[in-house]
N, CA, C and O atoms as CSV, one atom per row, in Angstrom:
chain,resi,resn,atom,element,x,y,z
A,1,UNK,N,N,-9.552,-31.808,-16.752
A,1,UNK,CA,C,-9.218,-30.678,-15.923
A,1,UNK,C,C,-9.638,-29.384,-16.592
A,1,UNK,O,O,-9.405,-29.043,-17.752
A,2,UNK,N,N,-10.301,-28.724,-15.653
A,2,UNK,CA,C,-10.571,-27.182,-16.263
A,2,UNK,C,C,-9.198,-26.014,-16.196
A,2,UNK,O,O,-8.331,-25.927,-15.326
A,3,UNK,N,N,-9.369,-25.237,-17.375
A,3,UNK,CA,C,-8.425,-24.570,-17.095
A,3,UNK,C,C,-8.816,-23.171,-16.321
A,3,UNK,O,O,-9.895,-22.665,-16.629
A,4,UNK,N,N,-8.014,-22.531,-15.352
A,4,UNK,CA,C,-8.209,-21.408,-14.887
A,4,UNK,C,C,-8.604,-20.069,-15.305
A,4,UNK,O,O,-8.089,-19.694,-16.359
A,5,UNK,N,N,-9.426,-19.233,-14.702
A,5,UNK,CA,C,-9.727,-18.039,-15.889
A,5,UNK,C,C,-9.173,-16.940,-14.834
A,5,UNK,O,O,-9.813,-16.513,-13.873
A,6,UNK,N,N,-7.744,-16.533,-15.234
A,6,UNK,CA,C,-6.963,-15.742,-14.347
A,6,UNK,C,C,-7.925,-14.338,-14.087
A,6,UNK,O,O,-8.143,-13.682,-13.069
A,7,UNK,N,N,-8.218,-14.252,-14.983
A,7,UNK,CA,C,-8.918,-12.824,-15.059
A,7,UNK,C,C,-9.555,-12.545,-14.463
A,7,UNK,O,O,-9.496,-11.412,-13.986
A,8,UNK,N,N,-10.902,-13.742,-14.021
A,8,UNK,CA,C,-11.817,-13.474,-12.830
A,8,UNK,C,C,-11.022,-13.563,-11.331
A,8,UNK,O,O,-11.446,-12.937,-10.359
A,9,UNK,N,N,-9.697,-14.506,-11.267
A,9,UNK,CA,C,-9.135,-14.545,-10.504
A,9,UNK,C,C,-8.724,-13.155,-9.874
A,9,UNK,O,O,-9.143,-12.694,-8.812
A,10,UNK,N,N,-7.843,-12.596,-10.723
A,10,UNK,CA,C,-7.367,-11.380,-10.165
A,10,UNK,C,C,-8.618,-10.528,-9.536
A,10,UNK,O,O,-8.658,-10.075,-8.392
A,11,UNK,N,N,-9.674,-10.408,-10.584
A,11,UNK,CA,C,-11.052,-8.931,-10.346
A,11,UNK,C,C,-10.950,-9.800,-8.837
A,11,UNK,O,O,-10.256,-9.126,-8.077
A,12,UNK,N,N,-11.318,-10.804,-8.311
A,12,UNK,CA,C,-11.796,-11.283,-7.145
A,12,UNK,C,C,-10.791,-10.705,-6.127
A,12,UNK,O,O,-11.036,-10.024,-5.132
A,13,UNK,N,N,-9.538,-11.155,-6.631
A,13,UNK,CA,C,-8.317,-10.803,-5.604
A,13,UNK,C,C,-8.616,-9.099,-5.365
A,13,UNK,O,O,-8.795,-8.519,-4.294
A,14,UNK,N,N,-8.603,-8.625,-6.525
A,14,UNK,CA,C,-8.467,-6.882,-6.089
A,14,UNK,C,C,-10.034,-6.591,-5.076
A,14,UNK,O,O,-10.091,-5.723,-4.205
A,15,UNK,N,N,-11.111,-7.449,-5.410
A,15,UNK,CA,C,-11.585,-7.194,-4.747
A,15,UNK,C,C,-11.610,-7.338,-2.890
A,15,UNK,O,O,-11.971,-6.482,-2.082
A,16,UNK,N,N,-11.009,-8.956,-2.589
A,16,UNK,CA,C,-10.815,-8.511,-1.728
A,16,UNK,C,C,-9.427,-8.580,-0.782
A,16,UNK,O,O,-9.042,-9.013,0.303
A,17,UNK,N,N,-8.982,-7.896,-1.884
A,17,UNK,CA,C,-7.752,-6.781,-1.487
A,17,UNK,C,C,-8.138,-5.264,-0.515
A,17,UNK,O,O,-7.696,-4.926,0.583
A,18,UNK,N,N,-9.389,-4.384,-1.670
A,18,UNK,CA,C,-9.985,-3.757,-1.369
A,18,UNK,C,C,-11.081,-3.573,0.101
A,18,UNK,O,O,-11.001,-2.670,0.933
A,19,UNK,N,N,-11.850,-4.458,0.093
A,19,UNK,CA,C,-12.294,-4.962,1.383
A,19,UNK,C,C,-11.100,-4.754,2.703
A,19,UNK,O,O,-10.934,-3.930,3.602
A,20,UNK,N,N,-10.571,-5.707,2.345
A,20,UNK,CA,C,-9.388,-5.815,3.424
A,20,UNK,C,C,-8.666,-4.808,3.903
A,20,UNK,O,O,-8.386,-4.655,5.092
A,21,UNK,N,N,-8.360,-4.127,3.039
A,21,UNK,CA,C,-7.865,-2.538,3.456
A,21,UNK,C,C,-8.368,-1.526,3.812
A,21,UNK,O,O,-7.843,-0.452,4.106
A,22,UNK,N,N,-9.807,-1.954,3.792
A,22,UNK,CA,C,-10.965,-0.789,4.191
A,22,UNK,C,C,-11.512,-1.714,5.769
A,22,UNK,O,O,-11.124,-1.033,6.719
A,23,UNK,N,N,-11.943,-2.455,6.064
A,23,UNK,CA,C,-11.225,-2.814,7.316
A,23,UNK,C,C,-10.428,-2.646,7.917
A,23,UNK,O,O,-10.476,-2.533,9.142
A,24,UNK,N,N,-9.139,-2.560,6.999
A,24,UNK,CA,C,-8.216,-2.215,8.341
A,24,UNK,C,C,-8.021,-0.650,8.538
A,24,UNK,O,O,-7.183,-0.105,9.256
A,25,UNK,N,N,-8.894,-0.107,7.813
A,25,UNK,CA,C,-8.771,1.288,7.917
A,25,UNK,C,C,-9.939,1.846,8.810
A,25,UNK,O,O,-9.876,2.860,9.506
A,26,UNK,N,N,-11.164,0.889,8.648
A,26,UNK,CA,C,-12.340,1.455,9.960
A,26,UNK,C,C,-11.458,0.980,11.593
A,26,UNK,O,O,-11.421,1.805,12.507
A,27,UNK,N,N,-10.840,-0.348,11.739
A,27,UNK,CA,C,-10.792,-1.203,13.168
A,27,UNK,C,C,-9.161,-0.691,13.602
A,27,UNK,O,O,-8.710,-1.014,14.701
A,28,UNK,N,N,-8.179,0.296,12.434
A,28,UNK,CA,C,-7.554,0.651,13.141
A,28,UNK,C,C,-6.888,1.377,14.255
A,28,UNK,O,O,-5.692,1.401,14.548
A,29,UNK,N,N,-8.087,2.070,14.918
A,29,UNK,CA,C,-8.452,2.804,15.825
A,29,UNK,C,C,-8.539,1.802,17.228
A,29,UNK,O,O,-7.705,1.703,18.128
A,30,UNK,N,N,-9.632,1.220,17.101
A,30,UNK,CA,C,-9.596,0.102,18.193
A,30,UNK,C,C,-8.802,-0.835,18.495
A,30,UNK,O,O,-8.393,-1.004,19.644
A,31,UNK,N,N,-8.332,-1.908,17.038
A,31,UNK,CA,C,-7.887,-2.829,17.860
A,31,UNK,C,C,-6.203,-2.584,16.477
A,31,UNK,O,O,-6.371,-2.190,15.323
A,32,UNK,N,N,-4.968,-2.904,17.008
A,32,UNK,CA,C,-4.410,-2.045,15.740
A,32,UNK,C,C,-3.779,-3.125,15.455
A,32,UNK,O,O,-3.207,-3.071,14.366
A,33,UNK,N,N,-3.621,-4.481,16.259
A,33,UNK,CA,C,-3.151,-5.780,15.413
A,33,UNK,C,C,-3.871,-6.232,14.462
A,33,UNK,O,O,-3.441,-6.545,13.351
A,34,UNK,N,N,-5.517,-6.327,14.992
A,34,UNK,CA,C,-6.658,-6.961,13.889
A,34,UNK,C,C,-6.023,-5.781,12.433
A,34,UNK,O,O,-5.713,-6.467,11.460
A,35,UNK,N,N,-5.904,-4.902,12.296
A,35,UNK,CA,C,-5.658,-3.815,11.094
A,35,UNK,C,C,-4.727,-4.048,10.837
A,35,UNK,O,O,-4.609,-3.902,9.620
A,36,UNK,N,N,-3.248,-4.591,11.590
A,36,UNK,CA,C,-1.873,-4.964,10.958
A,36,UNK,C,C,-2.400,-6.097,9.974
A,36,UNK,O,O,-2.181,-5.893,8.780
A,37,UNK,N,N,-3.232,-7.555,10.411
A,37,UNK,CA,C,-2.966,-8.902,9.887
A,37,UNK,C,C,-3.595,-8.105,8.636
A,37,UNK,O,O,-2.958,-8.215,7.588
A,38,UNK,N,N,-4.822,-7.278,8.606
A,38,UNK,CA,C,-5.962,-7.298,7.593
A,38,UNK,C,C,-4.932,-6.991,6.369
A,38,UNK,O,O,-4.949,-7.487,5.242
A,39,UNK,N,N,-3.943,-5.940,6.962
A,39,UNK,CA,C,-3.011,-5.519,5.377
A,39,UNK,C,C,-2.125,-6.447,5.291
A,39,UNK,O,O,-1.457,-6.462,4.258
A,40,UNK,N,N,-1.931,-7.205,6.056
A,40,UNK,CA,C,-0.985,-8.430,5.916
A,40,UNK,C,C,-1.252,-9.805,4.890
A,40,UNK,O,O,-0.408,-10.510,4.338
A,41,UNK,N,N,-2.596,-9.891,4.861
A,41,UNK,CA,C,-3.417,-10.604,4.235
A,41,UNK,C,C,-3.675,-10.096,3.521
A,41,UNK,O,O,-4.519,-10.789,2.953
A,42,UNK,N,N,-3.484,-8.584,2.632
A,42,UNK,CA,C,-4.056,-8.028,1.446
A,42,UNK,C,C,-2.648,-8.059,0.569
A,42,UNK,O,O,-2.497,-8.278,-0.633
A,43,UNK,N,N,-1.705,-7.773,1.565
A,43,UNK,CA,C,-0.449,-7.694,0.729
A,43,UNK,C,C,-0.194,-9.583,-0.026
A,43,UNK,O,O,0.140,-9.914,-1.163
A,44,UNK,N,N,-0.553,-10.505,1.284
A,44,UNK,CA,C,0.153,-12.135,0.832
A,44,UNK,C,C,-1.345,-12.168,-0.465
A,44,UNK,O,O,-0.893,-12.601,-1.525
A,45,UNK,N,N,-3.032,-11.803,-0.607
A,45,UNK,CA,C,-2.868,-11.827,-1.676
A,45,UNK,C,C,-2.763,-11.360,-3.393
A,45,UNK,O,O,-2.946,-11.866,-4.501
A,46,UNK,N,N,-2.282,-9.861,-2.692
A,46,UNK,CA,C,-1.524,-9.463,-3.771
A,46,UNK,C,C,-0.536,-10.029,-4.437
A,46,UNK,O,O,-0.600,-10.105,-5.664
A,47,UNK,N,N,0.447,-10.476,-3.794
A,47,UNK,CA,C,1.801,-11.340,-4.314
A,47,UNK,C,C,1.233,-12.759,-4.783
A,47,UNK,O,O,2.018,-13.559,-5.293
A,48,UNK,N,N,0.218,-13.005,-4.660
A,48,UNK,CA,C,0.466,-14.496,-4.531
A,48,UNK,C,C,-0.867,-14.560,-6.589
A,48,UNK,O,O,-1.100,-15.442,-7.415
A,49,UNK,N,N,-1.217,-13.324,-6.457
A,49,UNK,CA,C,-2.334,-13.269,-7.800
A,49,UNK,C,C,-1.466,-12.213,-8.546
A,49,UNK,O,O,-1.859,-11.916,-9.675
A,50,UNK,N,N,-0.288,-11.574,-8.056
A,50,UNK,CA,C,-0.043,-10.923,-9.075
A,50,UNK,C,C,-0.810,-9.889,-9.155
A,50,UNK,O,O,-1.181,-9.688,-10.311
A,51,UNK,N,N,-1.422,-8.725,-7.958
A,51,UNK,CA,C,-1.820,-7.601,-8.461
A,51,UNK,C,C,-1.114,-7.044,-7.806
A,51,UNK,O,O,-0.369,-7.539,-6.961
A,52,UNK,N,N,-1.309,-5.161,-8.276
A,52,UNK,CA,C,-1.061,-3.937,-7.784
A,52,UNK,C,C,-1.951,-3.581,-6.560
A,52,UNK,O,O,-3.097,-3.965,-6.792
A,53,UNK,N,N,-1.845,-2.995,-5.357
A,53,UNK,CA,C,-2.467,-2.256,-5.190
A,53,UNK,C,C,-2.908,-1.036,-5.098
A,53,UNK,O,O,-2.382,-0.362,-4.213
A,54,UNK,N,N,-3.751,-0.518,-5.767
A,54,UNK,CA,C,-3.924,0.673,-5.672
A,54,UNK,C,C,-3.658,1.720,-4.758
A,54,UNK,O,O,-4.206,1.869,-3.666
A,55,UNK,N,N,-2.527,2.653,-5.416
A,55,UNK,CA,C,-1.924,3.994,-4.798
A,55,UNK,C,C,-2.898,4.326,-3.565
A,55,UNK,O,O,-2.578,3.910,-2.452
A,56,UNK,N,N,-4.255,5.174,-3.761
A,56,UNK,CA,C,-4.975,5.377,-3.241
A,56,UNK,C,C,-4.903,4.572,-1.404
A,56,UNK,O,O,-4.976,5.058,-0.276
A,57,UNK,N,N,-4.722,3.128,-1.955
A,57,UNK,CA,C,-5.371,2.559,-0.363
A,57,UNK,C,C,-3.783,2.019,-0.369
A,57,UNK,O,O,-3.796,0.970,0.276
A,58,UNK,N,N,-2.792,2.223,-0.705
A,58,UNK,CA,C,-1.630,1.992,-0.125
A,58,UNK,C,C,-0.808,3.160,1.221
A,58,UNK,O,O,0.254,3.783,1.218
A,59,UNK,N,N,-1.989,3.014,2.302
A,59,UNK,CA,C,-1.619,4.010,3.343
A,59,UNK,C,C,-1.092,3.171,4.692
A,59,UNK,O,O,-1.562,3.298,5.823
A,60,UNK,N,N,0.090,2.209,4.261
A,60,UNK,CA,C,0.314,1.639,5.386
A,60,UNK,C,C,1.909,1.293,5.146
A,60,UNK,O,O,2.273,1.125,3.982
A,61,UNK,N,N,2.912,1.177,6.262
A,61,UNK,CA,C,4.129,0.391,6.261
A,61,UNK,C,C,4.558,-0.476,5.849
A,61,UNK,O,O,4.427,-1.608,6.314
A,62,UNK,N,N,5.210,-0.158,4.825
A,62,UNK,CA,C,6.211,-1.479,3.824
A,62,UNK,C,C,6.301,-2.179,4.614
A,62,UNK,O,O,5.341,-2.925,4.808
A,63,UNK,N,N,7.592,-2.304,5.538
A,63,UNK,CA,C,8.178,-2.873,6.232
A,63,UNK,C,C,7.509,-3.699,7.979
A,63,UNK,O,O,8.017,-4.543,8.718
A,64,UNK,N,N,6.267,-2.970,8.043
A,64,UNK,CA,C,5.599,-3.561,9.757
A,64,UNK,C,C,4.315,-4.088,9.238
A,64,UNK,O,O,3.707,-5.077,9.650
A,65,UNK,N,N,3.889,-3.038,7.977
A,65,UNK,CA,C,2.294,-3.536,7.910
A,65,UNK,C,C,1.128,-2.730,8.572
A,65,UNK,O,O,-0.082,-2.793,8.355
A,66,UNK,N,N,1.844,-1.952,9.445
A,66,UNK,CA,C,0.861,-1.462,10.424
A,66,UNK,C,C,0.395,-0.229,9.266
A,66,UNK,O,O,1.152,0.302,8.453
A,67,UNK,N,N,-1.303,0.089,9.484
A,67,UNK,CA,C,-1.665,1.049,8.850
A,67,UNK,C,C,-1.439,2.819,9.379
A,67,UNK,O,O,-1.349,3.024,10.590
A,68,UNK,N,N,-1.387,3.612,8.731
A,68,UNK,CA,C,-0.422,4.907,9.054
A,68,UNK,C,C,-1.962,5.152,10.355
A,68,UNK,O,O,-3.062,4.613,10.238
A,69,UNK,N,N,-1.690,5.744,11.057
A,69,UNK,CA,C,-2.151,6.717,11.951
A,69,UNK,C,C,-1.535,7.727,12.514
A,69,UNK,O,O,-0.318,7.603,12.651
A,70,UNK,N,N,-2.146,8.916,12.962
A,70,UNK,CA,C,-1.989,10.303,13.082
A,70,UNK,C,C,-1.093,10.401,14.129
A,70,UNK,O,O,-0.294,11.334,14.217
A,71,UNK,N,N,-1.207,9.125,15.264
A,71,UNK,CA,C,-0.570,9.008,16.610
A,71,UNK,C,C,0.933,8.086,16.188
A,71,UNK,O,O,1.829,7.976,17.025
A,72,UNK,N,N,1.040,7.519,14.914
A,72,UNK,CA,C,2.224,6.248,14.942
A,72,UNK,C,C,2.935,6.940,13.779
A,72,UNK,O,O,3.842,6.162,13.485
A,73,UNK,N,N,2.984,7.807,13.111
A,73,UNK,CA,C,3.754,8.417,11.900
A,73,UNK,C,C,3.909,9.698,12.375
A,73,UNK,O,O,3.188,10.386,13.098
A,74,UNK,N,N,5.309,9.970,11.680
A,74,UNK,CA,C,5.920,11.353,11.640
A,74,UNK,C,C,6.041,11.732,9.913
A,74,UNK,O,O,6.809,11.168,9.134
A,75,UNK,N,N,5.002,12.909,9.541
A,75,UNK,CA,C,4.899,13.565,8.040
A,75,UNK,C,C,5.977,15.149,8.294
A,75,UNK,O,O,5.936,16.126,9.041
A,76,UNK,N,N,6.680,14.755,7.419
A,76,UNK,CA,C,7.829,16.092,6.885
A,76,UNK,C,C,7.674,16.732,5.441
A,76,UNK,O,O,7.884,15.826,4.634
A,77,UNK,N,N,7.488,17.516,5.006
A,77,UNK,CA,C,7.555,17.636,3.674
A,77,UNK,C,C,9.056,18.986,3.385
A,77,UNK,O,O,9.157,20.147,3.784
A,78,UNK,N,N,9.770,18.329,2.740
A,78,UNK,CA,C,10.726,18.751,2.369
A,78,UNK,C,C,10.740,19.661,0.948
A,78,UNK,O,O,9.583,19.909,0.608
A,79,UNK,N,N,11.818,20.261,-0.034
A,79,UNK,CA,C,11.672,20.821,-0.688
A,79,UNK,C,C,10.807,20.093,-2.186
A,79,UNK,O,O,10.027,20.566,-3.013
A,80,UNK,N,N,11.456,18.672,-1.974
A,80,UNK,CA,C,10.793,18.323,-3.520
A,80,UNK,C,C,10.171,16.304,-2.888
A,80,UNK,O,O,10.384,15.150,-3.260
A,81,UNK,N,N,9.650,16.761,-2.177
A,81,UNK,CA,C,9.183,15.309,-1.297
A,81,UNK,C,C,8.434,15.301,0.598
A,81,UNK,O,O,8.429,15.908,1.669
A,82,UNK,N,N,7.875,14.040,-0.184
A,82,UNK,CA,C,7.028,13.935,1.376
A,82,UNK,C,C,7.462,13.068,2.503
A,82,UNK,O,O,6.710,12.161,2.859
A,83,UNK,N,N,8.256,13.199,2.918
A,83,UNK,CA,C,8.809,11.829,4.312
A,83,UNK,C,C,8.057,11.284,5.555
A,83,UNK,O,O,8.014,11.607,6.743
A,84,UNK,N,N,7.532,10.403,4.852
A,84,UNK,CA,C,6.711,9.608,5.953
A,84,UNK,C,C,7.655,8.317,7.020
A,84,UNK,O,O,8.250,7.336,6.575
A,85,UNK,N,N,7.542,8.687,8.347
A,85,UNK,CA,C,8.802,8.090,8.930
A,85,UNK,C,C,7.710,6.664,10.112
A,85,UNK,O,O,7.783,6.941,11.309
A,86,UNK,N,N,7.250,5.967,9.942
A,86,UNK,CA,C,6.734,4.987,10.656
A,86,UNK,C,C,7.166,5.043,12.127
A,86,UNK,O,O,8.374,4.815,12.058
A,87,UNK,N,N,6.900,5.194,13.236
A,87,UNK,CA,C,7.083,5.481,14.684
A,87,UNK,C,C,7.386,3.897,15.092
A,87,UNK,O,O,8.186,3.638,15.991
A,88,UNK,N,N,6.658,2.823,14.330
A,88,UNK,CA,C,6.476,1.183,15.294
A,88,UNK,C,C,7.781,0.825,15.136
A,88,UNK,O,O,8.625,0.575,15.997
A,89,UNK,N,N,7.879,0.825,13.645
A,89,UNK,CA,C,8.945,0.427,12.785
A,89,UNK,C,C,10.836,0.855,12.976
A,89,UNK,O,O,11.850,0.262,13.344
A,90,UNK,N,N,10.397,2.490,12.371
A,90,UNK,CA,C,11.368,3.056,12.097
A,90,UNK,C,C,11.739,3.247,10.435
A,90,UNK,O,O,12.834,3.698,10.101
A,91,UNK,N,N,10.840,2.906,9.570
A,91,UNK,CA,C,11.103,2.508,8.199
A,91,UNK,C,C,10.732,4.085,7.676
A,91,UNK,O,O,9.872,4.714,8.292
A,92,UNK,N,N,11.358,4.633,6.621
A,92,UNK,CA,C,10.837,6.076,6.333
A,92,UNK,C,C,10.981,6.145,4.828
A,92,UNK,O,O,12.098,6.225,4.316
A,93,UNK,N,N,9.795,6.114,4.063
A,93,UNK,CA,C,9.003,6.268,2.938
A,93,UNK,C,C,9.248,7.656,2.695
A,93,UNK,O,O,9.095,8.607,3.462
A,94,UNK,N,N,9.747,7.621,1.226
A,94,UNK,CA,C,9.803,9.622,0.562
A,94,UNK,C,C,8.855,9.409,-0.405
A,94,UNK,O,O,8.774,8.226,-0.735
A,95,UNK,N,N,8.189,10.083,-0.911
A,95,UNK,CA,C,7.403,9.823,-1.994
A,95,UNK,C,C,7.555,11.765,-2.445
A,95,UNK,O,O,7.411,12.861,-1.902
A,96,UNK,N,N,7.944,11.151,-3.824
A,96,UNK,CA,C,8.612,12.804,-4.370
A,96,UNK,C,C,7.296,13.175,-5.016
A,96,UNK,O,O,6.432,12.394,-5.413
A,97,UNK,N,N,7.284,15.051,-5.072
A,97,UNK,CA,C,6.287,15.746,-5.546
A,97,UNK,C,C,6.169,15.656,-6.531
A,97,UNK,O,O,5.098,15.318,-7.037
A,98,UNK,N,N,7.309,15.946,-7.242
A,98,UNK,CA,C,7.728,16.145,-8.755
A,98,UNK,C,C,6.870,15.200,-9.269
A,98,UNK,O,O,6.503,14.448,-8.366
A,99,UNK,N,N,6.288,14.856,-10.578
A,99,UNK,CA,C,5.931,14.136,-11.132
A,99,UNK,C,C,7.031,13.643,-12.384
A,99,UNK,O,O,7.324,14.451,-13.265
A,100,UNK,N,N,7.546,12.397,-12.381
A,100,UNK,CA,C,8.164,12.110,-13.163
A,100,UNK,C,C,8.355,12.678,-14.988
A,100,UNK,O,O,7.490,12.361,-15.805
A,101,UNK,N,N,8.989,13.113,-15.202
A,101,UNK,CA,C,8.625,13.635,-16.621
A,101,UNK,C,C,9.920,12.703,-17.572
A,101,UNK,O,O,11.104,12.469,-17.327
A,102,UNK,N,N,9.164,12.406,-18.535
A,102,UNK,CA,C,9.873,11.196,-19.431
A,102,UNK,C,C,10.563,12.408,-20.743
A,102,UNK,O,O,10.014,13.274,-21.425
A,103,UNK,N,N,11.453,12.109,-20.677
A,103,UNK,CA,C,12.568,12.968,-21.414
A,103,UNK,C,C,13.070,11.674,-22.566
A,103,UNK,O,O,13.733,10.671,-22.303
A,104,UNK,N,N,12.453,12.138,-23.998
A,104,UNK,CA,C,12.933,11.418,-24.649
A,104,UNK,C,C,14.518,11.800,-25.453
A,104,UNK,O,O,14.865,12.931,-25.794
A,105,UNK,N,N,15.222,10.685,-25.607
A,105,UNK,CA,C,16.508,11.263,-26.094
A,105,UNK,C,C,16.319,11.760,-27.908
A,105,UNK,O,O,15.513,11.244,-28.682
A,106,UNK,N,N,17.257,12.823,-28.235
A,106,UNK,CA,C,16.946,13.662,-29.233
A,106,UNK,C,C,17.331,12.170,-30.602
A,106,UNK,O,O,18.197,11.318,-30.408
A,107,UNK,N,N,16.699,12.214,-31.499
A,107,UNK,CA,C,17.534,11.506,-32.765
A,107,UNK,C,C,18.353,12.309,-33.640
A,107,UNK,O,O,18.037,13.383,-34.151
A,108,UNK,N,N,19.530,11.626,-33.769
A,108,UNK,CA,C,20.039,12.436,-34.587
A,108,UNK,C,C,20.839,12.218,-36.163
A,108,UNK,O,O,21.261,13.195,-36.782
């Protein structure tokens, strides 16, 4: 038995992770189920290889899948955050401005 070489595994997965989300980002205009499964299928194989996906192309609903559009999301920006509220769903994403700042404790 050969053993697995995770590594090429994953590059493959992110790749088409990537693909997949850029599909569902040209066809979500036309057809908007074909663009739900495409991130549906990027997310099962993210989980299933163990990657991240990249911030950047994470522009879609935790909770439905459906990718954000201009007509299906409500954007608020509040004093220290952005509230993205999903219209299909109902699910509402904050993603804060602030950038986390790591406060180390003093020694003493």
């Amino acid at each position: 038995m050969l053993k697995r070489d995770k590594k090429i595994e994953k590059e493959l997965a992110m790749s088409r992770i990537e693909k997949l989300l850029k599909l569902a980002e040209n066809v979500k205009f036309e057809d908007y189920e074909l663009a739900r499964r495409y991130v549906e299928l990027s997310r099962r194989i993210a989980s299933k290889y163990r990657v991240r996906i990249p911030r950047e192309l994470r522009n879609f609903c935790k909770k439905c899948f459906y990718p954000y559009r201009h007509d299906k999301i409500r954007v608020r920006v509040k004093k220290d955050r952005v509230i993205i509220t999903c219209l299909n769903c109902g699910y509402i994403r904050r993603i804060p401005l602030k950038p986390k700042t790591s406060v180390k404790p003093e020694a003493r």
